[in-house]
C-alpha atoms as an extended CHARMM CRD file, in Angstrom:
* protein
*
       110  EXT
         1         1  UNK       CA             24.1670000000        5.4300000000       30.1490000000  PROA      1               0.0000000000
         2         2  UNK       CA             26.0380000000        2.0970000000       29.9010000000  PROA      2               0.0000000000
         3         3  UNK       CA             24.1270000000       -0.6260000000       31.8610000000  PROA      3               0.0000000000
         4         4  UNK       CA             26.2720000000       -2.0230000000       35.6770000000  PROA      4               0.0000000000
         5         5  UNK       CA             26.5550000000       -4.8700000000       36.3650000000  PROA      5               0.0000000000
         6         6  UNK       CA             27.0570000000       -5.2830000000       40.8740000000  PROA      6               0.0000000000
         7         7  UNK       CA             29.1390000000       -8.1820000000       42.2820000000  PROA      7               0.0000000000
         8         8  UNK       CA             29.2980000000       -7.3060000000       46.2960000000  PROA      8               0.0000000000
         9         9  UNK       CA             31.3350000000       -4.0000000000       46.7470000000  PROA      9               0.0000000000
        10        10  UNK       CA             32.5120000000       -4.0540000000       42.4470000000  PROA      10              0.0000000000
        11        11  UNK       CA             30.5310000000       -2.9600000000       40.2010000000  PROA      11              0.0000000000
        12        12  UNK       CA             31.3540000000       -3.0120000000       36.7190000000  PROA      12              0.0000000000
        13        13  UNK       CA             30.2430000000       -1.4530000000       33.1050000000  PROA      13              0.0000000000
        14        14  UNK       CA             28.9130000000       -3.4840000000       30.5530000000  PROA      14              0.0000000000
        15        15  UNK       CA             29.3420000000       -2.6650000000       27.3330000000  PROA      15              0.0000000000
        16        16  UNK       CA             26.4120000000       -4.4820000000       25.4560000000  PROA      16              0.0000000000
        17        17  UNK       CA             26.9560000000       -3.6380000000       22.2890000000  PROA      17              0.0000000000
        18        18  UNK       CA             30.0540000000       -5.9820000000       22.1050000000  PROA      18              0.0000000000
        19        19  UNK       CA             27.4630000000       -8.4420000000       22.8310000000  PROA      19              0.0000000000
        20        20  UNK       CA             24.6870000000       -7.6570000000       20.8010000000  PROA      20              0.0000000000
        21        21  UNK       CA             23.2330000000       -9.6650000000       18.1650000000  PROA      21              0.0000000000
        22        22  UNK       CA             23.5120000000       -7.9480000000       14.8940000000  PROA      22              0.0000000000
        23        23  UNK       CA             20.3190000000       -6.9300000000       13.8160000000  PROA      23              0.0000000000
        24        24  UNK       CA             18.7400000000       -6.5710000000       10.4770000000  PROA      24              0.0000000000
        25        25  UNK       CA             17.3670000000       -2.8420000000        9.7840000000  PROA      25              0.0000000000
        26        26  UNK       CA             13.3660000000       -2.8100000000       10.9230000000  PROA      26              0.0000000000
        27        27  UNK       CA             11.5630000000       -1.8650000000        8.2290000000  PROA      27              0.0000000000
        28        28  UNK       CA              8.6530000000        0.3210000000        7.8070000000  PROA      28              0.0000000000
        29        29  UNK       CA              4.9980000000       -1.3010000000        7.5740000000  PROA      29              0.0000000000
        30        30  UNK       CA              4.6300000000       -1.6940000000        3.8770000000  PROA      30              0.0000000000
        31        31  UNK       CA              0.9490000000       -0.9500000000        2.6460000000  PROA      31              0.0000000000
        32        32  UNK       CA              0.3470000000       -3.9390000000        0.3660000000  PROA      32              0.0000000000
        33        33  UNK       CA             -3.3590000000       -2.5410000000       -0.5270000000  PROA      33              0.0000000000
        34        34  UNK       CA             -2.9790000000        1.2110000000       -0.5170000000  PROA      34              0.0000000000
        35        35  UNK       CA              0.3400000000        2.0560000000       -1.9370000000  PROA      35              0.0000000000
        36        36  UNK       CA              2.6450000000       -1.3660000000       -2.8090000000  PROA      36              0.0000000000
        37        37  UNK       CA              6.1180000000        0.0980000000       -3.3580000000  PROA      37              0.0000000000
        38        38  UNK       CA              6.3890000000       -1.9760000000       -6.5680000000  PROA      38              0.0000000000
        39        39  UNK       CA              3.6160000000        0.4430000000       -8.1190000000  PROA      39              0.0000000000
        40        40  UNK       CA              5.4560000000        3.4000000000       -7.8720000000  PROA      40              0.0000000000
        41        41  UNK       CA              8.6030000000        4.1720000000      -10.5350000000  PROA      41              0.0000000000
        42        42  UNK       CA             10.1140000000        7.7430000000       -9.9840000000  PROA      42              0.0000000000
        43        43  UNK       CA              7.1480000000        9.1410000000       -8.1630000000  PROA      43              0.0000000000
        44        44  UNK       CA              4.6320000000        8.4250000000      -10.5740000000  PROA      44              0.0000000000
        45        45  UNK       CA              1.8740000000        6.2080000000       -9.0700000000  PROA      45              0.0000000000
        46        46  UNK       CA              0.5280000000        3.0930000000      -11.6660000000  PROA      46              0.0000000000
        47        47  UNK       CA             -2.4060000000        3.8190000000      -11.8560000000  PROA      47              0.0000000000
        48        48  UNK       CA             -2.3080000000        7.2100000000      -12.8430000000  PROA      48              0.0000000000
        49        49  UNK       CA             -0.2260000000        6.3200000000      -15.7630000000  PROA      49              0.0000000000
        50        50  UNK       CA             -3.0470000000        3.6540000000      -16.9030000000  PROA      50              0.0000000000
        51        51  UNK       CA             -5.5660000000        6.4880000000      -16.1160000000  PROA      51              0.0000000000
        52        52  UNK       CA             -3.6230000000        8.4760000000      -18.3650000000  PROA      52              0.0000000000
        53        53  UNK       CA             -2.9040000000        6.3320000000      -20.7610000000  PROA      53              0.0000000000
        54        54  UNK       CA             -6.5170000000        4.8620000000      -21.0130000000  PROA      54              0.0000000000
        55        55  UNK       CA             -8.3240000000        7.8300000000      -20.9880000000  PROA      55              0.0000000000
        56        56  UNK       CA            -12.0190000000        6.7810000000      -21.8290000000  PROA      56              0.0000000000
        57        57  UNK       CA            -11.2350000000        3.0350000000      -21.4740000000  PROA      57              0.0000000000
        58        58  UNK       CA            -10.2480000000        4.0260000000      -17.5760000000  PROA      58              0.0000000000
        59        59  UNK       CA            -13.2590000000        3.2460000000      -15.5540000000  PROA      59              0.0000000000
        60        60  UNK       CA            -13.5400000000       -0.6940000000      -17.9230000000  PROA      60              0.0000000000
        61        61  UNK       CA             -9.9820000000       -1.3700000000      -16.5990000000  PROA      61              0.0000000000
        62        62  UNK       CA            -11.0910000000       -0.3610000000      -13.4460000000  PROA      62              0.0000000000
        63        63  UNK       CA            -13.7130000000       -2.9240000000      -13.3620000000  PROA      63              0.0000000000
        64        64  UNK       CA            -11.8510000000       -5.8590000000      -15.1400000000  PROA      64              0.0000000000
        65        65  UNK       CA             -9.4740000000       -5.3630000000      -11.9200000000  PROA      65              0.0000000000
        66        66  UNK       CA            -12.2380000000       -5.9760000000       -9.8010000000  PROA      66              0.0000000000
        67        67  UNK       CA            -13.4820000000       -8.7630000000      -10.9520000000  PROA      67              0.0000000000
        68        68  UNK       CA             -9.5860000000       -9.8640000000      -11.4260000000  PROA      68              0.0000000000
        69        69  UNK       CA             -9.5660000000       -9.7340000000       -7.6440000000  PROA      69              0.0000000000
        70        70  UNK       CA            -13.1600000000      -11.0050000000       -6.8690000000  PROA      70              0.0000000000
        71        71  UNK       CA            -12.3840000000      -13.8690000000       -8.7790000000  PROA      71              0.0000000000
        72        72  UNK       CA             -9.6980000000      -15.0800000000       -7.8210000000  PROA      72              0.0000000000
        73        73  UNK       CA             -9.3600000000      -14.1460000000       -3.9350000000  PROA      73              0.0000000000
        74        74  UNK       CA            -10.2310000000      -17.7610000000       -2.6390000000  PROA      74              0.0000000000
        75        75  UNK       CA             -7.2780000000      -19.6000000000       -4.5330000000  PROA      75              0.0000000000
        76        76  UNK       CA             -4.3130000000      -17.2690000000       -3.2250000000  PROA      76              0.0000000000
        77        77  UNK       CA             -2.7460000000      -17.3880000000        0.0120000000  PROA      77              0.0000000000
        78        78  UNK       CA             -3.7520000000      -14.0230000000        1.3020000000  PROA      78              0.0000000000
        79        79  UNK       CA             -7.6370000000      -13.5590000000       -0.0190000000  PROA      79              0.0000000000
        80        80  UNK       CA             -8.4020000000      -10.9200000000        2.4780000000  PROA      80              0.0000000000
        81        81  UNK       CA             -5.5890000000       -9.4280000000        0.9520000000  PROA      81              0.0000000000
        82        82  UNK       CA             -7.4310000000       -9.0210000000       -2.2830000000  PROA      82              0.0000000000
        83        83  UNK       CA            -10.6350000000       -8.3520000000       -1.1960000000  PROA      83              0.0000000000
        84        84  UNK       CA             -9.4160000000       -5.4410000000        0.0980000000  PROA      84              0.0000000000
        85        85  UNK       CA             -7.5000000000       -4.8500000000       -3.4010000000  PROA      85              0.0000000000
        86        86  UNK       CA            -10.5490000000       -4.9170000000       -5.1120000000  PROA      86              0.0000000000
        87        87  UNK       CA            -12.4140000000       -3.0810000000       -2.3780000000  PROA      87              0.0000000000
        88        88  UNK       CA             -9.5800000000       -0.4310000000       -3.2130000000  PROA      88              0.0000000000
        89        89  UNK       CA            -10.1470000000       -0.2990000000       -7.3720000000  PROA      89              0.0000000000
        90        90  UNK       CA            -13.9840000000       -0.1450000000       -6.3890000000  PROA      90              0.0000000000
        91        91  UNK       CA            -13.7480000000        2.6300000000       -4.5850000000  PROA      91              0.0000000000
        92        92  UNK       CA            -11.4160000000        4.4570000000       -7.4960000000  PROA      92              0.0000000000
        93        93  UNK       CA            -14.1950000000        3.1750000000      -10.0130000000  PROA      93              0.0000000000
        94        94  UNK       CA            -16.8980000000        5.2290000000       -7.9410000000  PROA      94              0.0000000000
        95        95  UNK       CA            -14.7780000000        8.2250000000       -7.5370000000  PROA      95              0.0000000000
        96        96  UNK       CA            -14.2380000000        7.7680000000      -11.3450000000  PROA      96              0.0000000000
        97        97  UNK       CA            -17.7620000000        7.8590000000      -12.1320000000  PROA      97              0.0000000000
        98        98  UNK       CA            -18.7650000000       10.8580000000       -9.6700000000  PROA      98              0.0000000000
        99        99  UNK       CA            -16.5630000000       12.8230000000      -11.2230000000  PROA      99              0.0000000000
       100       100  UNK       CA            -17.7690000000       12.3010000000      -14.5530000000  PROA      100             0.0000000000
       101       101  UNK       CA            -21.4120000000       12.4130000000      -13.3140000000  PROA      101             0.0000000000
       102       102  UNK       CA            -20.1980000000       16.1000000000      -11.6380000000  PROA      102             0.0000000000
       103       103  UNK       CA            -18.6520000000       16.8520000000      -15.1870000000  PROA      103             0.0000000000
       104       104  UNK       CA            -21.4870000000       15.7990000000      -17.0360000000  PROA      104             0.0000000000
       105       105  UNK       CA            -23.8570000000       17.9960000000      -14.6380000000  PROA      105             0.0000000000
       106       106  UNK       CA            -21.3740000000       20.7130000000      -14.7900000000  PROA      106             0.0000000000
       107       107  UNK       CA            -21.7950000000       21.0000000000      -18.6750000000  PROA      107             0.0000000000
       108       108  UNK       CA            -25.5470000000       21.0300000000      -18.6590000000  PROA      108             0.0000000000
       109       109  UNK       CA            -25.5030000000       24.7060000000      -17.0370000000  PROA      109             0.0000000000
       110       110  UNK       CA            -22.8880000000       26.1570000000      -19.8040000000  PROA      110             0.0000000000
């Protein structure tokens, strides 16, 4: 319904969108931590790739990016930011080594 505007017994239509500042697109809230767009290349995820790529050496990289992030979080301008970065590759580096503890525990029954 196009907004009226009343002046004693006229009443008009307003069409707003002649007046409307153009607007630039709202974007979606972009998950700097979690999922950075700039990580993911044709649906494959970064870290999977270095994962991949890594193999054994995996769970080292995972904790040189810790400390990356640990030790540097005080001299950028968003160091919650990066705690929460390394928060994030800490928590992959303990998934990492469960499952390899699960693994390891799995093969001791065959």
């Amino acid at each position: 319904m196009m907004p009226t505007l009343t002046l004693g017994n006229e009443t008009i239509s307003i069409d707003d969108t002649k007046y409307a500042k153009e607007r630039e697109p709202e974007l979606p809230f972009t998950d700097m931590v979690n999922s950075p767009p700039h990580y993911n290349k044709s649906g494959i995820e970064c870290i999977d790739a270095i994962g991949a790529a890594t193999d054994i050496g995996y769970k080292y990289y995972l904790q040189g990016t810790v400390i990356k992030y640990l030790w540097r979080y005080e001299y950028k301008n968003k160091p919650v930011e990066d705690l929460k970065k390394a928060r994030w590759y800490l928590d992959k580096l303990i998934d990492e080594t469960q499952k390899n503890e699960y693994n390891d525990l799995a093969e001791s029954f065959t």
